[in-house]
C-alpha positions as CSV (number, residue, x, y, z in Angstrom):
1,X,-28.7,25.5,31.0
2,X,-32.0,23.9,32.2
3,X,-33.3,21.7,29.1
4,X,-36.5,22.6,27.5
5,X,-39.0,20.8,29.3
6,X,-41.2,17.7,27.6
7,X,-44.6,19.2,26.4
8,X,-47.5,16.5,27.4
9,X,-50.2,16.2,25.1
10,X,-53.5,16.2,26.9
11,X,-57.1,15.9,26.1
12,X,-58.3,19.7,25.7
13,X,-61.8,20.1,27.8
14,X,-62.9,23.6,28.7
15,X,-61.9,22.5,32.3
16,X,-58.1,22.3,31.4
17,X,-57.7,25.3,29.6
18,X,-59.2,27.3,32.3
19,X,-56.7,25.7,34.4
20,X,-53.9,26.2,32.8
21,X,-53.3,30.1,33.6
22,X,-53.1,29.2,37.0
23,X,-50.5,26.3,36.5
24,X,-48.0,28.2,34.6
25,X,-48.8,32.1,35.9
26,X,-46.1,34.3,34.4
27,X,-46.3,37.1,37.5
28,X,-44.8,38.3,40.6
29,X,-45.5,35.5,43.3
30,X,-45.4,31.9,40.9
31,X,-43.1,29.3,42.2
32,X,-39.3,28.9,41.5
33,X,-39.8,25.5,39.3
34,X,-42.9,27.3,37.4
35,X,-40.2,30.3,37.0
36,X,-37.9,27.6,35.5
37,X,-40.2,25.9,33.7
38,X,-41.7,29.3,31.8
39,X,-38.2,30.0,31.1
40,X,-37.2,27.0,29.8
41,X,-40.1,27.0,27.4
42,X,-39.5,30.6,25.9
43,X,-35.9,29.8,25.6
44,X,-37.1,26.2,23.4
45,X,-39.8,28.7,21.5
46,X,-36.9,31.3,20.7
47,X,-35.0,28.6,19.0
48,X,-37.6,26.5,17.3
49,X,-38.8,30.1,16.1
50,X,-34.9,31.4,14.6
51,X,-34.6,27.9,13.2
52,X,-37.9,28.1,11.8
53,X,-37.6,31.5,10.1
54,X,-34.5,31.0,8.1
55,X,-35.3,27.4,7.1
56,X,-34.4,26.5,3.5
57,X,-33.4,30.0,2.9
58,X,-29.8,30.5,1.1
59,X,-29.1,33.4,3.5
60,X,-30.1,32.3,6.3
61,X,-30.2,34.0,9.3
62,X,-27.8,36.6,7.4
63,X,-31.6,38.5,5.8
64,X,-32.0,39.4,9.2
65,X,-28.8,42.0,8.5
66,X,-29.3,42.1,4.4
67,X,-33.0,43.2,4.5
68,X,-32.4,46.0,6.6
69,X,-29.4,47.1,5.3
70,X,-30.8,47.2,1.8
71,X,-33.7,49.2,3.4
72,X,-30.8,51.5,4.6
73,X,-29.5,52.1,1.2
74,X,-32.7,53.1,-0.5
75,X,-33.4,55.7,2.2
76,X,-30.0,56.8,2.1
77,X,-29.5,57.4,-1.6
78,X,-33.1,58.9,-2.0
79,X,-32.6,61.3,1.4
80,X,-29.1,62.3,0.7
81,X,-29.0,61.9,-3.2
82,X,-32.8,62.9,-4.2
83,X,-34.1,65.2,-1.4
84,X,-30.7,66.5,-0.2
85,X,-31.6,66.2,3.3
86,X,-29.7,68.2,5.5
87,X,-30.2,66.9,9.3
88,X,-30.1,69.6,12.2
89,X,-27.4,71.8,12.1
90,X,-26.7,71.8,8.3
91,X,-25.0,69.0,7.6
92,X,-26.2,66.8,4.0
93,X,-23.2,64.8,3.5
94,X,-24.0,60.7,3.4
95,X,-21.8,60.4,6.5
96,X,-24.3,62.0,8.2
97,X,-27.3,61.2,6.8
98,X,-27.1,57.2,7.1
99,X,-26.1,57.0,10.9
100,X,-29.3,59.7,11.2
101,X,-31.2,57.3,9.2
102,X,-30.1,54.5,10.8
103,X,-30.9,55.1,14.2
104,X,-34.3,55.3,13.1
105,X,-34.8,52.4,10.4
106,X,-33.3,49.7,12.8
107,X,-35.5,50.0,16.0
108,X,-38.7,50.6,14.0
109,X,-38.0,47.2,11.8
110,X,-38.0,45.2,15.7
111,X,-40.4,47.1,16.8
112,X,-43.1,47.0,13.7
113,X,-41.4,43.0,13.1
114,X,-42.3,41.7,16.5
115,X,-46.0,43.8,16.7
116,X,-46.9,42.0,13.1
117,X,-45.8,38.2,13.6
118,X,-46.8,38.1,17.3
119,X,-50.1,39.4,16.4
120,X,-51.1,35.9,14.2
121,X,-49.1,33.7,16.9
122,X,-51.5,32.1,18.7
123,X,-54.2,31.6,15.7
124,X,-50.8,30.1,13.7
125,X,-50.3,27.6,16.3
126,X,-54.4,26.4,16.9
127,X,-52.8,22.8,16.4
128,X,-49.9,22.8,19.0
129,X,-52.3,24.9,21.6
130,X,-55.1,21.7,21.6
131,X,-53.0,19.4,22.2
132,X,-50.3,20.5,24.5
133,X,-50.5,22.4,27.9
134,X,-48.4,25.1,27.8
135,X,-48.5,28.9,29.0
136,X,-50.2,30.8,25.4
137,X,-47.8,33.8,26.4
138,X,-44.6,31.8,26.0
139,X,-46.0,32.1,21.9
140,X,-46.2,35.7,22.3
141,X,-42.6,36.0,23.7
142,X,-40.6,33.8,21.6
143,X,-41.9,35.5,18.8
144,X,-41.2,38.9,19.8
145,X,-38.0,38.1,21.6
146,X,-36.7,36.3,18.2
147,X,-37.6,39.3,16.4
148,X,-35.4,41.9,19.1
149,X,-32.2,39.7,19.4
150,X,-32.0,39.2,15.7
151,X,-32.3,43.5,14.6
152,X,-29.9,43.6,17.7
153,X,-27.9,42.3,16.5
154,X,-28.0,43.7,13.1
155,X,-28.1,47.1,15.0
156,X,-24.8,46.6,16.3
157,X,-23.2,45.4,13.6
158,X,-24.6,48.1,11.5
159,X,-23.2,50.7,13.9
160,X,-20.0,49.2,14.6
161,X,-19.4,48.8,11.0
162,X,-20.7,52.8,10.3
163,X,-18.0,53.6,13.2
164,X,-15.4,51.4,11.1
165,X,-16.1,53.7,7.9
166,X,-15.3,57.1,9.9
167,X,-19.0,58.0,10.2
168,X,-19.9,60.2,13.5
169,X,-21.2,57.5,15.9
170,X,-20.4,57.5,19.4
171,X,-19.3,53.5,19.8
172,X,-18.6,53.5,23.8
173,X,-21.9,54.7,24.7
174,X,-23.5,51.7,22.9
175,X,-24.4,50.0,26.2
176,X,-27.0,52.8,27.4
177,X,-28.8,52.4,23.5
178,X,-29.6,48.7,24.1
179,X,-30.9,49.4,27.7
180,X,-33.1,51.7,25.5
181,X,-33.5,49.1,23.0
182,X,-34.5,46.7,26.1
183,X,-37.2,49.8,27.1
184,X,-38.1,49.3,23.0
185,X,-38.6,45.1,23.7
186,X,-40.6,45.8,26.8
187,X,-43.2,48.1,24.8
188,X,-43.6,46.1,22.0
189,X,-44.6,43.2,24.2
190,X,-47.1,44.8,25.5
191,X,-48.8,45.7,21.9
192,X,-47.9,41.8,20.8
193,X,-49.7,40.3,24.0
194,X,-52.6,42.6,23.1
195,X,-52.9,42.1,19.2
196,X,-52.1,38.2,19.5
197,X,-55.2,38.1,22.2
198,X,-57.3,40.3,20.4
199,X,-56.7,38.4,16.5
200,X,-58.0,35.3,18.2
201,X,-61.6,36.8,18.1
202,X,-61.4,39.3,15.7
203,X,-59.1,37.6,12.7
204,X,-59.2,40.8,10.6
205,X,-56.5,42.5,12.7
206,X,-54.1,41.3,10.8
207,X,-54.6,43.1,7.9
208,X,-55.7,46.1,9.6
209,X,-51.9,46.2,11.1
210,X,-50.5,45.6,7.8
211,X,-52.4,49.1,7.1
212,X,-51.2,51.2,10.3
213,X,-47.8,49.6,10.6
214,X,-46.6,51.8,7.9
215,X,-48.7,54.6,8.3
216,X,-47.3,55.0,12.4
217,X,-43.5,54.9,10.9
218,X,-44.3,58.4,8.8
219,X,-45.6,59.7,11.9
220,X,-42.8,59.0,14.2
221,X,-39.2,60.2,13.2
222,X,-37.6,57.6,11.9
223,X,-37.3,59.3,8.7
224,X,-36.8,63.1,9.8
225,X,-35.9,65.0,12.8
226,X,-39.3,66.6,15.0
227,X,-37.3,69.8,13.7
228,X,-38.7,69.6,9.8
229,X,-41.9,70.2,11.2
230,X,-44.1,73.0,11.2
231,X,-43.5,74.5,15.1
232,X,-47.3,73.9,15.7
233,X,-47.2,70.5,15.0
234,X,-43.9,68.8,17.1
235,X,-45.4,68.9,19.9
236,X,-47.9,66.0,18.4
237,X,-45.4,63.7,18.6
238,X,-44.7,63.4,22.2
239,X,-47.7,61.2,22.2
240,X,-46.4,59.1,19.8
241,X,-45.1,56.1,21.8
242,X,-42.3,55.4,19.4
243,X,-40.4,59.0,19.1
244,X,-38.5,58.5,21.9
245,X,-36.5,55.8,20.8
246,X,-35.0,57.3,17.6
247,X,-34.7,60.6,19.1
248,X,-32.4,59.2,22.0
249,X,-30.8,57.0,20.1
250,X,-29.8,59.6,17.9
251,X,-28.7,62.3,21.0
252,X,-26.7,59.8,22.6
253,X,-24.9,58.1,19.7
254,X,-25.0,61.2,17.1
255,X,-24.8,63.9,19.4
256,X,-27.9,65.5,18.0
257,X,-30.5,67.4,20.5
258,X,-31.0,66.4,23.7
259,X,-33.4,63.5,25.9
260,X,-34.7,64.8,29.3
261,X,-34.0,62.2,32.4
262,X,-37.6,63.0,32.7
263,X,-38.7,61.9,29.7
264,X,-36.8,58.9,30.0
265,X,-38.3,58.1,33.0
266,X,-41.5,58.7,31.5
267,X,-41.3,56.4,28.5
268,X,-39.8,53.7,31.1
269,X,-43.0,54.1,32.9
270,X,-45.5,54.0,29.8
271,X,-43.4,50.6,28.3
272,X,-44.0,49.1,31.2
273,X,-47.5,50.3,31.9
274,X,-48.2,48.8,28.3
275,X,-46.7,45.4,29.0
276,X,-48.6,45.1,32.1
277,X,-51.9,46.1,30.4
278,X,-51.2,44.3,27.1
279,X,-50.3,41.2,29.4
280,X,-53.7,41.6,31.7
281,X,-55.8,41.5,28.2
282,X,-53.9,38.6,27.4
283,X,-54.8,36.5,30.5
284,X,-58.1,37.8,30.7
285,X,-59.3,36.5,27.4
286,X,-57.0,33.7,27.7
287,X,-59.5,31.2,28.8
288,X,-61.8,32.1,25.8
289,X,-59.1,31.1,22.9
290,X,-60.0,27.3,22.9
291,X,-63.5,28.2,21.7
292,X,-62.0,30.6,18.8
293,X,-59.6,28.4,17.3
């Protein structure tokens, strides 16, 4: 493994930091020691940032699995318990119901997790970003990429465990639901790249996404099947970016409904469309943080 490499503290003129994009460029084209170099430094960031979550917590890096499996429990007891929800097909038992749940409550957490704490990233670290040269997107990544490997691997522990119990879940096909967990990473970095640029000049954004966060997860089905829905209004939530991802997760693992290779395809194609845009906003305003922070 290539060591993290020393950051150099240097005076910060306007000069520097609009040089700096084009000595560590993160696209197609850069050198292999800048390739090294970028990677190094998300890997260090990725650490610093799962050492610096947990720190002085009891649990440690064990909330990562708690919080979401008490989240899990609430759901499960109110859907199954409360509302007697009966998924597609019939079934209301809480064998069925928490895998269903599951599927859904898992990815959103990364997904909404990574979004929030990337968004403040680069106006939480003003101090480190004056005084060391360093590519600003390396913040971005470390945060959202410590956010995915840890609900990762609570998802597969949660599943594996479900599987343990007896409940319906397809183990082997695990594999092809985190290469759709991966398709999950890359849109959420786009929407991190764009927040985190955008906070820097407009520091209200923050609380604005504290707002919508929660107001996009009752719109998407994490929570319900597109078939409790009115017939007029599922079609609404194909341009939702997120109902994919539960929705295939839940066909492939639970066996419930089926995903189109073209819609696949599709939602490839709009994650990565939304990482390259959210990543060209980034570098675009890049240049303009120094004078914000």
């Amino acid at each position: 493994m290539v060591p993290p490499p020393a950051l150099v503290a240097v005076p910060m003129s306007r000069d520097n930091a609009c040089r700096r994009v084009e000595r560590f460029p993160l696209i197609a084209g850069m050198e292999s020691q800048q390739v090294t170099t970028s990677m190094a430094l998300a890997t260090h960031f990725i650490r610093r940032e799962l050492r610096n979550r947990y720190l002085g917590s009891l649990s440690g890096g064990l909330w990562a699995l708690l919080q979401p499996l008490a989240q899990l429990a609430i759901y499960g007891f109110v859907w199954a318990y409360v509302f007697k929800m009966r998924l597609p097909g019939g079934d209301a038992s809480p064998a069925a119901v928490v895998p269903f749940l599951a599927l859904g409550v898992w990815p959103w957490n990364a997904f909404a997790e990574s979004i929030s704490r990337s968004a403040t990233v680069i106006q939480e670290n003003a101090g480190l970003i004056g005084k060391v040269a360093l590519p600003r997107s390396v913040l971005v990544i470390a945060t959202t990429s410590s956010s995915f490997l840890l609900h990762g691997v609570g998802f597969c522990a949660i599943l594996t465990v479900l599987s343990l119990l007896g409940m319906p879940i397809a183990l082997i096909k695990l594999p092809l639901a985190l290469l759709a967990f991966a398709m999950l990473y890359v849109l959420a970095l786009g929407f991190a790249f764009l927040f985190a640029a955008v906070q820097v000049f407009v520091r209200d954004l923050s609380q604005v996404l504290a707002q919508i966060m929660p107001l996009w997860m009752f719109v998407s089905p994490v929570l319900y099947s597109r078939e409790f829905l009115p017939q007029a209004y599922r079609g609404w939530l194909d341009f939702n970016p997120f109902t994919f991802y539960p929705e295939f997760f839940r066909a492939l693992l639970l066996g419930l409904g089926t995903v189109e290779p073209f819609v696949i395809f599709r939602t490839l194609m709009i994650a990565v469309a939304a990482c390259a845009l959210g990543y060209a906003v980034f570098q675009r305003l890049d240049s303009r943080f120094e004078d914000f922070l």
